[in-house]
LOFI-446680 format. One line per field, with one value per residue (C-alpha): x, y, z; residue in one letter; residue number from 1. Coordinates in nm, 4 decimals, always signed. Layout:
BEGIN
east: (X/...) $
north: (Y/...) $
up: (Z/...) $
residuo: (A/...) $
num: (NUM/...) $
***
This chain:
BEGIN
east: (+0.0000/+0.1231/+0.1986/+0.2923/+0.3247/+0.5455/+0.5703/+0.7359/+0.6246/+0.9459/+0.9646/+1.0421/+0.6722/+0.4811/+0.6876/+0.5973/+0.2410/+0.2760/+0.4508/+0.1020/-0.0803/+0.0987/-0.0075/+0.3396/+0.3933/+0.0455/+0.1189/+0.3969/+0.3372/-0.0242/-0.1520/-0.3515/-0.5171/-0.8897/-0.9376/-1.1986/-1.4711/-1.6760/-1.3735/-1.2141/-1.5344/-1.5774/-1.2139/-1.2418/-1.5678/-1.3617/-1.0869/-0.7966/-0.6482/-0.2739/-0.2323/-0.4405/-0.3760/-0.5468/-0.5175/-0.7339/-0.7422/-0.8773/-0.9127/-0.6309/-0.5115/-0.1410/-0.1442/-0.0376/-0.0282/-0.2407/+0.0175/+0.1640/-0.1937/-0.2019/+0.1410/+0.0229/-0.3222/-0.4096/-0.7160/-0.6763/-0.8552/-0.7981/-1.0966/-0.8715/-0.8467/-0.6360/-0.5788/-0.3024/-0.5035/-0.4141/-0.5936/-0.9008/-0.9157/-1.1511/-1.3609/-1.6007/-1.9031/-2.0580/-2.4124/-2.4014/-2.7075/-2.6066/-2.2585/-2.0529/-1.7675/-1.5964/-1.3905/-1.0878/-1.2954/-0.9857/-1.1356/-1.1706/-1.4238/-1.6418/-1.5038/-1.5727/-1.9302/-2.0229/-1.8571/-2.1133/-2.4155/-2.3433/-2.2925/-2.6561/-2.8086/-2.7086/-2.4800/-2.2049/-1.9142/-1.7350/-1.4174/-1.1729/-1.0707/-0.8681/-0.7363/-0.9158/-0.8223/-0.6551/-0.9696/-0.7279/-0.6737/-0.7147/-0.9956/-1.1781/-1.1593/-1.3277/-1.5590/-1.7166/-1.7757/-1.7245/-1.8620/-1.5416/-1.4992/-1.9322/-1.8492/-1.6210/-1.4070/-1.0845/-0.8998/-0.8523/-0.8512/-1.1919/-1.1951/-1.1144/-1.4784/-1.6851/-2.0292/-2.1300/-2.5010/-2.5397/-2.6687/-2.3768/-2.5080/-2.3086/-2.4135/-2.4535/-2.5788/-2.6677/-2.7748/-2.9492/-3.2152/-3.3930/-3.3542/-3.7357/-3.7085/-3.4496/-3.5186/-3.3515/-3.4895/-3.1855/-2.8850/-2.7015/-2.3463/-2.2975/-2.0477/-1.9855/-1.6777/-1.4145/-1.5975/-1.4963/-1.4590/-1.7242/-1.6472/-1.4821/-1.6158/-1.6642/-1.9468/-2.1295/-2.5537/-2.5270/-2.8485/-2.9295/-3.0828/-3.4172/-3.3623/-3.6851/-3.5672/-3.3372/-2.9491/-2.7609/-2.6467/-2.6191/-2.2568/-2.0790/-2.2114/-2.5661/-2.5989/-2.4545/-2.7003/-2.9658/-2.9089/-2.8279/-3.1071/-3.3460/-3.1559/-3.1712/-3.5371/-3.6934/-3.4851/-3.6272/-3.9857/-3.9320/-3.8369/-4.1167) $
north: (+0.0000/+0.3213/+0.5683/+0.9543/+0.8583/+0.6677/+0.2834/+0.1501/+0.0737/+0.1854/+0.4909/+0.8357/+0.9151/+0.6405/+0.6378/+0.9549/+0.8924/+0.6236/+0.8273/+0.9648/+0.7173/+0.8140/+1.0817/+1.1734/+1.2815/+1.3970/+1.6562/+1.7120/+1.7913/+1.9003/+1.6541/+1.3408/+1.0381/+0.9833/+0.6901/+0.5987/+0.7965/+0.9630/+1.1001/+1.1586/+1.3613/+1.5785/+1.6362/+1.7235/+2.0113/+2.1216/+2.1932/+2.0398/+1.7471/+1.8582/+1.4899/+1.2540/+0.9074/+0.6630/+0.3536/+0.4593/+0.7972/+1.0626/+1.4003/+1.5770/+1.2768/+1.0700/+0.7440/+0.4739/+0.0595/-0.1166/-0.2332/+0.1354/+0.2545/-0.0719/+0.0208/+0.3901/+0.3012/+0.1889/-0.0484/-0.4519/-0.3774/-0.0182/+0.1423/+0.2752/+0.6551/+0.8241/+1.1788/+1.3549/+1.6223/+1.9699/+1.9687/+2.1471/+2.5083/+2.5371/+2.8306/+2.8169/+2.8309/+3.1838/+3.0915/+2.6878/+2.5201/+2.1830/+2.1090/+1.7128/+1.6752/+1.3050/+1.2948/+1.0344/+0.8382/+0.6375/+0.4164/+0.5563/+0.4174/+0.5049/+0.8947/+0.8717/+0.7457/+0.9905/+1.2652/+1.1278/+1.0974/+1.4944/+1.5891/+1.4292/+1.5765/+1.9231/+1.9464/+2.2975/+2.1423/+1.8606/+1.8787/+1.6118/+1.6331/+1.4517/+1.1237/+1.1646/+0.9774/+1.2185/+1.3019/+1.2280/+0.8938/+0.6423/+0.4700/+0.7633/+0.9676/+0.6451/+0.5809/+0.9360/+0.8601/+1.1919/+1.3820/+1.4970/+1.7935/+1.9119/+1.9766/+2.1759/+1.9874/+2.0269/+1.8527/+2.0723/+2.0804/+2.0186/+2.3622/+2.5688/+2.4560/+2.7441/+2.6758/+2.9751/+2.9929/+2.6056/+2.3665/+2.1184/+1.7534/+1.4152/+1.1022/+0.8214/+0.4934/+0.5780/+0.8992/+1.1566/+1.2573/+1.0684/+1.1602/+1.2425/+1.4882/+1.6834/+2.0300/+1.9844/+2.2671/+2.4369/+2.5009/+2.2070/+2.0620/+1.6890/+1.5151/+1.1352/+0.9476/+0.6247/+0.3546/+0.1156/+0.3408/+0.6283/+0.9852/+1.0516/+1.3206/+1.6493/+1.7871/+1.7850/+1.7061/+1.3398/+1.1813/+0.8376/+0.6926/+0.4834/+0.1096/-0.0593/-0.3996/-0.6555/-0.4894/-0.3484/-0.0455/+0.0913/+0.1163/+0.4902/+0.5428/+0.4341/+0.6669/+0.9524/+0.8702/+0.8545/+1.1917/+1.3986/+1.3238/+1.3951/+1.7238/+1.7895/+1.6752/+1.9007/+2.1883/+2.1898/+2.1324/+2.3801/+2.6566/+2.5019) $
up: (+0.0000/-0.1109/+0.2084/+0.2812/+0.6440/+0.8675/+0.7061/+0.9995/+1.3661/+1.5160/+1.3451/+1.5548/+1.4486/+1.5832/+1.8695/+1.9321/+1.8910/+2.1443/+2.4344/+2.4417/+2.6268/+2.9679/+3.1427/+3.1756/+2.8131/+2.7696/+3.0705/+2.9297/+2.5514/+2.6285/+2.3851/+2.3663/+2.1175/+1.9863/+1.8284/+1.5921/+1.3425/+1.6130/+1.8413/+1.5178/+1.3828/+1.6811/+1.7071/+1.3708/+1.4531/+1.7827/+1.5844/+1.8286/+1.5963/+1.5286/+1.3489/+1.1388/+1.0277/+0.8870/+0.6987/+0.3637/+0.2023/+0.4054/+0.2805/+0.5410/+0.6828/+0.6711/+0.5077/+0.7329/+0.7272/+0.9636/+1.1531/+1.2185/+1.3057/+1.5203/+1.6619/+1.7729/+1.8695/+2.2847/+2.1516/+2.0299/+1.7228/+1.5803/+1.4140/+1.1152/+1.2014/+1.4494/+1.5893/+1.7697/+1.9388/+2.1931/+2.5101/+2.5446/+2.6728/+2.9443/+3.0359/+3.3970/+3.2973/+3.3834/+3.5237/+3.5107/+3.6221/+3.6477/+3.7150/+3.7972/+4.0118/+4.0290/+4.3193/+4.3743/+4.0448/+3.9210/+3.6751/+3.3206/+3.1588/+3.4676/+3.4136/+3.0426/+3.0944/+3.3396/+3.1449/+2.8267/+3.0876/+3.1992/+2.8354/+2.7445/+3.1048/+2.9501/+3.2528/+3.2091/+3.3473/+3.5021/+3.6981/+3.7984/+4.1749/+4.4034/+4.3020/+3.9553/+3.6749/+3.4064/+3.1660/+2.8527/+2.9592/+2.5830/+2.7677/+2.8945/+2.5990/+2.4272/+2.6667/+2.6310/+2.2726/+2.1502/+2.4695/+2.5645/+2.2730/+2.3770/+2.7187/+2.9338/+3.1672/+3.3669/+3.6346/+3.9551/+4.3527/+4.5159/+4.7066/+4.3844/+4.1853/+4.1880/+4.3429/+4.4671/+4.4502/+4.3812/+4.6115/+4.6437/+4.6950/+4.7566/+4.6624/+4.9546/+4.9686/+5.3717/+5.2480/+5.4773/+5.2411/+4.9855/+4.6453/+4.5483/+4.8713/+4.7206/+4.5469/+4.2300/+4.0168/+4.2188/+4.0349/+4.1427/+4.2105/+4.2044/+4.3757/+4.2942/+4.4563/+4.4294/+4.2697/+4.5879/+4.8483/+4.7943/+4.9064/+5.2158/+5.4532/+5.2833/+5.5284/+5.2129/+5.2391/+5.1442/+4.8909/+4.8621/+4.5493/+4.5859/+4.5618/+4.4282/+4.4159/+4.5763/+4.4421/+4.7344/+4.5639/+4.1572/+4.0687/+4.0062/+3.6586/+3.6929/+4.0203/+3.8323/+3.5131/+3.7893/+3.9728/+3.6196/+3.4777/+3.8045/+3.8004/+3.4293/+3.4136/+3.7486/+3.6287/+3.2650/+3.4391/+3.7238/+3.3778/+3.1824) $
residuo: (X/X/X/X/X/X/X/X/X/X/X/X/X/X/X/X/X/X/X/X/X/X/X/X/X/X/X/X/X/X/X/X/X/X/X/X/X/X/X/X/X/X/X/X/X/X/X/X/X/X/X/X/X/X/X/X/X/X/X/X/X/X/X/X/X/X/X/X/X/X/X/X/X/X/X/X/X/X/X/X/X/X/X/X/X/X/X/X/X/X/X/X/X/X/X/X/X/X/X/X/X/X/X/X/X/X/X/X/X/X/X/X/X/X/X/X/X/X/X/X/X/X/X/X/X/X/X/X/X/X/X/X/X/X/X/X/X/X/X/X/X/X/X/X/X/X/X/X/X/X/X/X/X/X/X/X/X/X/X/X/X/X/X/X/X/X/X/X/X/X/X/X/X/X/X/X/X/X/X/X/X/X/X/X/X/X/X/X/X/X/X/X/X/X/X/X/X/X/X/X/X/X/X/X/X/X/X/X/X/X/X/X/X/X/X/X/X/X/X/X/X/X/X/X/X/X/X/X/X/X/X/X/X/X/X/X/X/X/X/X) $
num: (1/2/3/4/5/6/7/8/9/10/11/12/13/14/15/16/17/18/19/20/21/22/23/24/25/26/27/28/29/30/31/32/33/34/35/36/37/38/39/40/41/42/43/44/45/46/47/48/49/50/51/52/53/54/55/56/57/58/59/60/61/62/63/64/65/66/67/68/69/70/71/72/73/74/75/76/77/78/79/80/81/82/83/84/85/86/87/88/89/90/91/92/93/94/95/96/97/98/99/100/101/102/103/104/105/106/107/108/109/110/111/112/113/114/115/116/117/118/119/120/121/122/123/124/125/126/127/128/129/130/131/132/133/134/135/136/137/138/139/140/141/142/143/144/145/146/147/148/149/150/151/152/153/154/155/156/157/158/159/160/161/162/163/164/165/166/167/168/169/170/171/172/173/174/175/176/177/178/179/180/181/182/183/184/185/186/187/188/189/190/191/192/193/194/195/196/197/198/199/200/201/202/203/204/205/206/207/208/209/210/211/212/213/214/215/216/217/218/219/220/221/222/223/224/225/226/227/228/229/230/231/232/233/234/235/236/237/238/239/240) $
***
């Protein structure tokens, strides 16, 4: 196959490419990868890809043989596209109604899922606290399936998220207050913790979700799916 791009996997290039799946390098170079057609696509509409490659033509990408894409790429079984792209800028939103905090969440495709769920709840913002997996992360970034270039996002302390005028809730299995007894057409900050450990004492009002049936608990994601769209749904009622 004919090629304008690196032909072999231990090229300077692919190498490169590869340094960027540690957070290390990332940090360091302010860059990271989206795999696939969709991530590609809204990196594409977000204007952040700084590299392209794929394996057929593309109209602005590098030709590259499977196995080099295979060589750069984090997944088993590469989609065929690839993007180097800058970080995000990120501006606080200026009157956010709805806004996710994931505290000491260390898994990624947890942190990508939620960051998809707040995208689709119409959240304004999600910020990475604590022990918080890096948002760039290969399987985070796939996980949100795109939802990382809609929505603003950034990795910071817990004490410097601005909630002033937001109701800040935590989420709690043993939960002082019931979730249907909670005003949510209040602009509202969501906290969600570790997956295995939940969130430590913040003095934060605590919520518990429900149960219905005979499950102890919902894992991380589900709760977070669970309170968004309670939030997203009285607030769009309560404006209705």
């Amino acid at each position: 196959m004919p090629s304008d791009g690196p032909t072999s996997v231990t090229s300077d290039r692919v190498r490169a490419v590869r340094r960027l799946w540690t957070r290390k390098h990332r940090q360091k170079s302010g860059r990271f990868v989206a795999e696939g057609p969709q991530a590609v696509r809204e990196a594409l509409a977000a204007g952040v890809i700084e590299e392209l490659y794929s394996v057929e033509p593309r109209l602005g990408a590098t030709l590259v043989p499977p196995d080099v894409l295979s060589a750069m790429s984090e997944t088993v079984t590469p989609q065929g596209v690839l993007a180097v792209c800058r970080f995000l800028s990120f501006t606080p939103p200026a009157d956010p109604q709805l806004v996710v905090v994931l505290h000491d969440v260390r898994d990624p495709g947890n942190a990508g899922t939620i960051l998809r769920t707040a995208d689709a709840a119409g959240a304004d913002a999600v910020y990475f606290t604590g022990d918080s997996v890096d948002p760039y992360n290969g399987k985070c970034v796939r996980s949100t399936a795109g939802s990382l270039f809609h929505i603003p996002f950034t990795s910071c302390d817990l004490a410097d998220v601005p909630t002033q005028g937001m109701q800040v809730l935590a989420t709690s299995g043993a939960g002082k207050r019931d979730l249907r007894d909670v005003d949510l057409t209040q602009p509202t900050a969501w906290v969600f913790g570790n997956e295995a450990h939940g969130l430590p004492d913040l003095g934060l009002p605590t919520v518990s979700i429900p149960i219905f049936g005979q499950a102890e608990s919902l894992n991380l994601a589900s709760a977070a799916a669970v309170c968004l769209y309670a939030s997203a749904l009285a607030q769009s009622m309560g404006s209705s």
